[in-house]
N, CA, C and O atoms as a GROMACS GRO file, in nm:
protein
  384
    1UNK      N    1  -1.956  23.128   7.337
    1UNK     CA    2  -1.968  23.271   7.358
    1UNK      C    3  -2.104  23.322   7.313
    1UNK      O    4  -2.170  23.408   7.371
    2UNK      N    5  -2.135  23.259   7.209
    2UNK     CA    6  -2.261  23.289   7.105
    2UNK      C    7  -2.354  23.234   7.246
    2UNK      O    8  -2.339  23.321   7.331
    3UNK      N    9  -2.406  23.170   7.277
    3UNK     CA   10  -2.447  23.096   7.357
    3UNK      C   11  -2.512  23.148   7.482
    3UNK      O   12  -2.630  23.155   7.516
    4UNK      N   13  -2.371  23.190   7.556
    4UNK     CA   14  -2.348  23.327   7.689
    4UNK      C   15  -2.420  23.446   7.640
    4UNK      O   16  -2.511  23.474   7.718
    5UNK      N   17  -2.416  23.505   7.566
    5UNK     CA   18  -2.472  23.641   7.511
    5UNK      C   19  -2.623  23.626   7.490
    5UNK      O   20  -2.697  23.707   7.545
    6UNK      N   21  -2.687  23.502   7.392
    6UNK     CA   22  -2.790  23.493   7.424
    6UNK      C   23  -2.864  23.413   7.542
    6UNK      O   24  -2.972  23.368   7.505
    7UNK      N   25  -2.835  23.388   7.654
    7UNK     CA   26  -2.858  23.371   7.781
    7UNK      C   27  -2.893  23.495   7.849
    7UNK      O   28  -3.007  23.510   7.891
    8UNK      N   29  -2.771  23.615   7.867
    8UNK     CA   30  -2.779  23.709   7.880
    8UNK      C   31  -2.871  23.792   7.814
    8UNK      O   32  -2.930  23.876   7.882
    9UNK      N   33  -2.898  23.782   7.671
    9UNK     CA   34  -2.997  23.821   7.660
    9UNK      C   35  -3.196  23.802   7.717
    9UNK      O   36  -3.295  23.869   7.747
   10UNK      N   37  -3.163  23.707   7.706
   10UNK     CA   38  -3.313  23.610   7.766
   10UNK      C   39  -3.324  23.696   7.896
   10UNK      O   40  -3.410  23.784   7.902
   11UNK      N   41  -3.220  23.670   8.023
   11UNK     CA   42  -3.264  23.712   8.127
   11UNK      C   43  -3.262  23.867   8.142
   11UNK      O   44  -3.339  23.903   8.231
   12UNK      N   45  -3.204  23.958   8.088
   12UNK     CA   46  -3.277  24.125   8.059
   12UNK      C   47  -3.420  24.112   8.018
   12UNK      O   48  -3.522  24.147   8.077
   13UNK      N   49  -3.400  24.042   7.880
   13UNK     CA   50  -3.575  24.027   7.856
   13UNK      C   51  -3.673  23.975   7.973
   13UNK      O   52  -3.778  24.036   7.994
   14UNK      N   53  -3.639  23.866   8.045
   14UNK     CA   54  -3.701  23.831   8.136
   14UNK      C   55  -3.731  23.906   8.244
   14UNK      O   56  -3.830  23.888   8.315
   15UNK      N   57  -3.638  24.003   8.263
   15UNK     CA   58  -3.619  24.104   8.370
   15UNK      C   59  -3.691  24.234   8.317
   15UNK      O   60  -3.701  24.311   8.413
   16UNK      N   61  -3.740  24.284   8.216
   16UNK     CA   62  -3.759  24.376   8.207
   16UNK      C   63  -3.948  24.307   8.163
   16UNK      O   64  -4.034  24.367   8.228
   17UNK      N   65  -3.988  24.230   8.095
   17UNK     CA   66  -4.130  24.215   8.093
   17UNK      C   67  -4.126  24.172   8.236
   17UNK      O   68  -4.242  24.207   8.262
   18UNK      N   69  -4.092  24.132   8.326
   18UNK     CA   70  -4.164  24.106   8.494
   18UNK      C   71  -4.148  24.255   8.546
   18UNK      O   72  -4.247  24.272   8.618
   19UNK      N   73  -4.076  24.367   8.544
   19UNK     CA   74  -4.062  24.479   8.561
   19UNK      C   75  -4.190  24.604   8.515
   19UNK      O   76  -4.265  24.676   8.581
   20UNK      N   77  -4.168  24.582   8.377
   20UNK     CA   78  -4.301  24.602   8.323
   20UNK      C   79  -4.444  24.571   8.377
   20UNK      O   80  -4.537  24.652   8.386
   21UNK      N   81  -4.447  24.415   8.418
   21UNK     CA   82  -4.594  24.376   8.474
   21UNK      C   83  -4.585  24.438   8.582
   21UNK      O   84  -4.695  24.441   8.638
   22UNK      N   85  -4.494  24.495   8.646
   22UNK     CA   86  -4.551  24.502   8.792
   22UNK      C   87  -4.556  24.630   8.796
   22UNK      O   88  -4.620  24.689   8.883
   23UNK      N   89  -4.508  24.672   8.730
   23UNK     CA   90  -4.526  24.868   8.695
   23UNK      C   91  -4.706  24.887   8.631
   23UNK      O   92  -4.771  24.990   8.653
   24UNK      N   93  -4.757  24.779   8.558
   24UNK     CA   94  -4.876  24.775   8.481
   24UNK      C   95  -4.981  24.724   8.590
   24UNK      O   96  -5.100  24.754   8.580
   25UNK      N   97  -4.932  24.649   8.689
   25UNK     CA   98  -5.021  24.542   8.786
   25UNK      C   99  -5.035  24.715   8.878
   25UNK      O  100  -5.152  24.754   8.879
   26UNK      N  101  -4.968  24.779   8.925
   26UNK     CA  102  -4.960  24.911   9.050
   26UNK      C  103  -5.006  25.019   8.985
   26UNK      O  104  -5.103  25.074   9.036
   27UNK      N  105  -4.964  25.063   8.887
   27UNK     CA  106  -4.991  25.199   8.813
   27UNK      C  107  -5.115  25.204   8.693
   27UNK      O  108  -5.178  25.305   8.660
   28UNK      N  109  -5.130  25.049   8.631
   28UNK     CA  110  -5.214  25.075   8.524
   28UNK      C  111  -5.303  24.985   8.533
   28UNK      O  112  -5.303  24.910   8.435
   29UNK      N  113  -5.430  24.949   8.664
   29UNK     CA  114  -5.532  24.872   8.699
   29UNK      C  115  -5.646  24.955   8.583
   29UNK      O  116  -5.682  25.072   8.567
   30UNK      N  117  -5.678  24.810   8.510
   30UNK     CA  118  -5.835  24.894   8.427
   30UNK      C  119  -5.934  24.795   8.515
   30UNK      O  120  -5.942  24.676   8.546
   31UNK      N  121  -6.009  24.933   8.539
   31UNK     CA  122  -6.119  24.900   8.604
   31UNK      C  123  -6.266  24.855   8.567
   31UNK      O  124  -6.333  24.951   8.529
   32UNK      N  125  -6.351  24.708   8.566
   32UNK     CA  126  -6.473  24.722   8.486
   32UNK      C  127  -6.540  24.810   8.511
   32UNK      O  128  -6.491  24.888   8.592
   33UNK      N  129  -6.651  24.836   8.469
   33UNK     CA  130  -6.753  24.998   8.531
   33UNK      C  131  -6.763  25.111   8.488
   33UNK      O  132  -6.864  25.155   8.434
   34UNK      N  133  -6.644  25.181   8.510
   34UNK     CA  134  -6.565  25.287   8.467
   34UNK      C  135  -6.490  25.361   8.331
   34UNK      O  136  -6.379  25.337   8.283
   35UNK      N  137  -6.578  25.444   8.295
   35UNK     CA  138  -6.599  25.507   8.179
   35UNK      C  139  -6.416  25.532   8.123
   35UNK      O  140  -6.350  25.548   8.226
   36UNK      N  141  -6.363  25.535   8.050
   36UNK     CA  142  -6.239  25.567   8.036
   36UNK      C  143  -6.220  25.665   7.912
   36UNK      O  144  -6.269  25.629   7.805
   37UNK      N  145  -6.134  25.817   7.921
   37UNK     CA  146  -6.144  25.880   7.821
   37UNK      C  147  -5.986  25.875   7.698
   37UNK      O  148  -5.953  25.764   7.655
   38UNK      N  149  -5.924  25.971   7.667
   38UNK     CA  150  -5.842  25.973   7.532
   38UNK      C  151  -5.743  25.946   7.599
   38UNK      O  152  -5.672  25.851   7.566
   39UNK      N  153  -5.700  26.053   7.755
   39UNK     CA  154  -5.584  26.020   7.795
   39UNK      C  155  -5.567  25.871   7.907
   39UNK      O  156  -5.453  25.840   7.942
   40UNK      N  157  -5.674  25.796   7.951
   40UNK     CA  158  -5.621  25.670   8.000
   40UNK      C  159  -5.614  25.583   7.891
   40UNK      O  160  -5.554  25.478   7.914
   41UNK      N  161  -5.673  25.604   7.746
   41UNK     CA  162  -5.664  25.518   7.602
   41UNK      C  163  -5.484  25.527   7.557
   41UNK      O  164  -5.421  25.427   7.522
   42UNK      N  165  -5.425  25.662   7.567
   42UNK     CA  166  -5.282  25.689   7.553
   42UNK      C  167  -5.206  25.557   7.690
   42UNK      O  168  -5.121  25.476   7.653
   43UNK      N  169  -5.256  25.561   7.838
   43UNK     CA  170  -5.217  25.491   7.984
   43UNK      C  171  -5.200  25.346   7.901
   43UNK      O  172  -5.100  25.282   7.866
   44UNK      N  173  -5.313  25.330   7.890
   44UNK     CA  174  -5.316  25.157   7.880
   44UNK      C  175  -5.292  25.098   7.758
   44UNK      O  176  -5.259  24.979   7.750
   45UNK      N  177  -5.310  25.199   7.623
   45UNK     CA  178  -5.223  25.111   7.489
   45UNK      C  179  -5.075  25.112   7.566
   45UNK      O  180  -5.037  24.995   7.577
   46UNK      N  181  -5.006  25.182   7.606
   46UNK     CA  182  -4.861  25.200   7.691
   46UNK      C  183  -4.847  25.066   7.754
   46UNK      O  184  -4.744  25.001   7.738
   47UNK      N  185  -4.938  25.025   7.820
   47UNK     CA  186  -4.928  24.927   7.887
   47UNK      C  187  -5.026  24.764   7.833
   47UNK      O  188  -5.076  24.687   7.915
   48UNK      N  189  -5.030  24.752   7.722
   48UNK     CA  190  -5.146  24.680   7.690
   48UNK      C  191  -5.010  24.496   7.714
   48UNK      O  192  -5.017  24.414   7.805
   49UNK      N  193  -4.930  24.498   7.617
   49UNK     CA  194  -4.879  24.386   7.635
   49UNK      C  195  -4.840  24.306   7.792
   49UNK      O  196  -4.838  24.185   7.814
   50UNK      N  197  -4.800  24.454   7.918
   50UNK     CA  198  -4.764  24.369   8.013
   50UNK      C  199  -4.962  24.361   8.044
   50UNK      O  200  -4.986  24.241   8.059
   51UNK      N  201  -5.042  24.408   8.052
   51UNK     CA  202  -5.154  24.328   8.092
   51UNK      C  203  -5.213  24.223   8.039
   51UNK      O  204  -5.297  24.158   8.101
   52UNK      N  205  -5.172  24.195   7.913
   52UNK     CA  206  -5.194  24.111   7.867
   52UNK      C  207  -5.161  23.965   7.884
   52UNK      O  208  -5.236  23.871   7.860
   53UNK      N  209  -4.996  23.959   7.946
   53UNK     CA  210  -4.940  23.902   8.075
   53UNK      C  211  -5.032  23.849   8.166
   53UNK      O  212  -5.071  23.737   8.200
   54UNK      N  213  -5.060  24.011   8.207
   54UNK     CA  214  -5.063  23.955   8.375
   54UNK      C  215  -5.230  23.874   8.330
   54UNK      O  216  -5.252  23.767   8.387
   55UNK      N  217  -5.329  23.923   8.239
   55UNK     CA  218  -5.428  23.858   8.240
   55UNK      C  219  -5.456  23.720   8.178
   55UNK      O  220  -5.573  23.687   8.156
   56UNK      N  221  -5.350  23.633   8.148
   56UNK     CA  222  -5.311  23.507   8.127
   56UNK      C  223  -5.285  23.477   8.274
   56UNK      O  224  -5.270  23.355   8.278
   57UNK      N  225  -5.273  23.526   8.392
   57UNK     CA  226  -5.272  23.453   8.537
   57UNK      C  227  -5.370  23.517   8.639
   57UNK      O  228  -5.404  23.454   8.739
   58UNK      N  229  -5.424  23.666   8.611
   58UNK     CA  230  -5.516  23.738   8.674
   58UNK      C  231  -5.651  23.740   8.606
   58UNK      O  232  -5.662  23.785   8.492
   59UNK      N  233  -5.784  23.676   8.695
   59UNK     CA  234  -5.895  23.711   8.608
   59UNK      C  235  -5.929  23.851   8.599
   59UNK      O  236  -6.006  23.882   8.507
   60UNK      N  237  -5.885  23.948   8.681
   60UNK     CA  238  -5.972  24.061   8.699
   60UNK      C  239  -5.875  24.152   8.618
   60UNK      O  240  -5.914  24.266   8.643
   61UNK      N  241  -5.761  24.162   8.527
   61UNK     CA  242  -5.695  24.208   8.511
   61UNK      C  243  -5.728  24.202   8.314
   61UNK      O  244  -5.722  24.112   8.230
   62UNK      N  245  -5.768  24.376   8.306
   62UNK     CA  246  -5.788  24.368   8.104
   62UNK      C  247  -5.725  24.431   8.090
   62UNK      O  248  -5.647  24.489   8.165
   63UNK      N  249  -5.754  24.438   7.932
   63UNK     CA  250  -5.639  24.447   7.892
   63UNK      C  251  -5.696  24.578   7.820
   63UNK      O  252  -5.605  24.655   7.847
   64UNK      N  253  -5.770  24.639   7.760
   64UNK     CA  254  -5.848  24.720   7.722
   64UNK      C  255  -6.010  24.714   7.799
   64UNK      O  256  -6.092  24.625   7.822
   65UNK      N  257  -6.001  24.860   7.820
   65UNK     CA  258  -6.168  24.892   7.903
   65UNK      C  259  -6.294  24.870   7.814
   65UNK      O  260  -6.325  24.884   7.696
   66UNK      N  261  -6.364  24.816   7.959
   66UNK     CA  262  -6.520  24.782   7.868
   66UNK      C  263  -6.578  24.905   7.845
   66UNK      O  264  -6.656  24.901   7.750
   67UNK      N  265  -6.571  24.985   7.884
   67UNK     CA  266  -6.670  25.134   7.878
   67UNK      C  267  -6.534  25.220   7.827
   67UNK      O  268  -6.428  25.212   7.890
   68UNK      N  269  -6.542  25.270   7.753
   68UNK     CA  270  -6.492  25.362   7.681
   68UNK      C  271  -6.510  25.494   7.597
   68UNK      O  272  -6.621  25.548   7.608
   69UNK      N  273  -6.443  25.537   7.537
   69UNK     CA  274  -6.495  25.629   7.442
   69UNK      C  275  -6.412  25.623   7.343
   69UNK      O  276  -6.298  25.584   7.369
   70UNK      N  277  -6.449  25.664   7.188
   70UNK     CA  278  -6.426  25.612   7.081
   70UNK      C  279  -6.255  25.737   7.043
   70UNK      O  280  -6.178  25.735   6.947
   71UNK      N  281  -6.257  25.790   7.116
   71UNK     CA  282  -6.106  25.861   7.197
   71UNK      C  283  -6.043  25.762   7.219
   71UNK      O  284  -5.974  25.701   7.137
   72UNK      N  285  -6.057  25.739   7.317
   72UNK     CA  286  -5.971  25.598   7.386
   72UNK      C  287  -5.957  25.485   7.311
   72UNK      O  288  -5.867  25.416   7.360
   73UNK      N  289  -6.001  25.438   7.220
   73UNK     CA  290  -6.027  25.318   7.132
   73UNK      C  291  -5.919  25.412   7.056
   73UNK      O  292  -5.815  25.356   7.022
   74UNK      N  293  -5.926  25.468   7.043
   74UNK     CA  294  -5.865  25.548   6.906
   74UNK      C  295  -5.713  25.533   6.974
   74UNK      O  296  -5.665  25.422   6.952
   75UNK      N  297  -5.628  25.621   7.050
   75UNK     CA  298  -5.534  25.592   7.128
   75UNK      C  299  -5.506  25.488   7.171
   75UNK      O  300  -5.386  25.461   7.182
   76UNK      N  301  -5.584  25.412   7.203
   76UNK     CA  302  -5.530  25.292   7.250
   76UNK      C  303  -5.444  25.198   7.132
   76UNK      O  304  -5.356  25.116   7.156
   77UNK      N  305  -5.500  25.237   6.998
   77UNK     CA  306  -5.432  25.156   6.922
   77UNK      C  307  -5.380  25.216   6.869
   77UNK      O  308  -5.291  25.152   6.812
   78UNK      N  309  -5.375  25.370   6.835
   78UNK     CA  310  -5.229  25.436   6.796
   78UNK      C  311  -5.106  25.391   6.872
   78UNK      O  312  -5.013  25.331   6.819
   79UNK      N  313  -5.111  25.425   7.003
   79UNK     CA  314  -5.006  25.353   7.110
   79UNK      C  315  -4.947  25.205   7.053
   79UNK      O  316  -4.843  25.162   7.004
   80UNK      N  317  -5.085  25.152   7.091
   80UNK     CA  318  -5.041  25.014   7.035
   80UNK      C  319  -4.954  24.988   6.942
   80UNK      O  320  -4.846  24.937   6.972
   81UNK      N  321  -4.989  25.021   6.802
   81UNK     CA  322  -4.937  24.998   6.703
   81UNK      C  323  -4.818  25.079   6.683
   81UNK      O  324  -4.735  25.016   6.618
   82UNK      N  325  -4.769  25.228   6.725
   82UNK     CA  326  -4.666  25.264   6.735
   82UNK      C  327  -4.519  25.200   6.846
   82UNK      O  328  -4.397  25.215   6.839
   83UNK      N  329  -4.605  25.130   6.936
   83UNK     CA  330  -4.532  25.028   7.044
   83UNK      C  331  -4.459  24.916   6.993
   83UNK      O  332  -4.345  24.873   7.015
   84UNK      N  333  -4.562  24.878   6.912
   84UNK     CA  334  -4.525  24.718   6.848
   84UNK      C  335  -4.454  24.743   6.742
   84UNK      O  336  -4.395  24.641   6.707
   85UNK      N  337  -4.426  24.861   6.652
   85UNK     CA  338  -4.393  24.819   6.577
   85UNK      C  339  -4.225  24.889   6.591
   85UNK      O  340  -4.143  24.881   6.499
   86UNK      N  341  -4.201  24.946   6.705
   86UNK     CA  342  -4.072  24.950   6.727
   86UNK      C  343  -4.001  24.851   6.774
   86UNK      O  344  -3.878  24.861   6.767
   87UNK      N  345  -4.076  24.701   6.848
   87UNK     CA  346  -4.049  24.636   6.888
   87UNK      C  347  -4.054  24.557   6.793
   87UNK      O  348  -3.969  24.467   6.794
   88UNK      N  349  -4.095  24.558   6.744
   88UNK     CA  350  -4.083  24.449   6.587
   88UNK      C  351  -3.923  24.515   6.507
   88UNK      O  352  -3.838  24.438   6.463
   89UNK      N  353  -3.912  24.626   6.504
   89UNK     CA  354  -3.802  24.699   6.426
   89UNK      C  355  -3.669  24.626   6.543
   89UNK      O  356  -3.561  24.584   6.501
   90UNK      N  357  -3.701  24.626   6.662
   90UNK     CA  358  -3.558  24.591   6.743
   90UNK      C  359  -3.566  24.440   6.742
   90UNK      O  360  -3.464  24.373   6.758
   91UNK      N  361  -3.680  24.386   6.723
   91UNK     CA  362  -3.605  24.223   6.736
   91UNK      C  363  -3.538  24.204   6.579
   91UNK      O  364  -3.443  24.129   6.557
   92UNK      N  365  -3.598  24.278   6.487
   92UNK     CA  366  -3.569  24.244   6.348
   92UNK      C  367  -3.404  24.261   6.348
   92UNK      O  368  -3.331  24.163   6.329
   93UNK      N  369  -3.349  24.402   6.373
   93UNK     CA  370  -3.215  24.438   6.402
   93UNK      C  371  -3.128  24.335   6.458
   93UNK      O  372  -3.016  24.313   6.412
   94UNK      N  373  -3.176  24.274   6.551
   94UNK     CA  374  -3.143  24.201   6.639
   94UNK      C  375  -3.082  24.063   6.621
   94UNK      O  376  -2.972  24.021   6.656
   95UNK      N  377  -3.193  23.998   6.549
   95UNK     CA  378  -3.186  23.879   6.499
   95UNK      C  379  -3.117  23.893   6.402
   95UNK      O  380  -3.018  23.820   6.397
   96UNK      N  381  -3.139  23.979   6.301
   96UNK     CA  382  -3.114  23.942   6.104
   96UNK      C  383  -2.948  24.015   6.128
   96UNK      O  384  -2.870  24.024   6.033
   0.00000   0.00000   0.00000
């Protein structure tokens, strides 16, 4: 039973980071070149792990912008770190 449940679990997880990438691959392309301000720094910390994904199989695909502003740097890792660390709080729940 123990077994079945975490199976079931795996494939939601599996189903929801491929869901994610492809919501991040259509909606959240960072572009080289292109200056990026506070609110695409809020876009793409949101989305930093599934690009991070997809850029383990896509070369053109980052994960954080080269041109930025120190806004966006800033958000990007508020996001971040407010992201991760709820996700750290649900596997912890989860597991322990």
């Amino acid at each position: 039973m123990n077994l079945l449940l975490n199976s079931a679990f795996l494939l939601r997880l599996a189903f929801t980071i491929f869901i994610s990438c492809l919501i991040a691959y259509f909606l959240c392309d960072i572009q080289s070149g292109i200056e990026y301000t506070w609110y695409s720094g809020i876009w793409h910390g949101l989305f930093a792990i599934p690009n991070l994904i997809l850029s383990l199989f896509f070369d053109d695909t980052h994960v954080k912008a080269e041109i930025s502003t120190s806004a966006y740097t800033f958000f990007w890792w508020v996001i971040l770190i407010i992201q991760n660390s709820y996700l750290v709080r649900f596997f912890m729940t989860l597991f322990l």
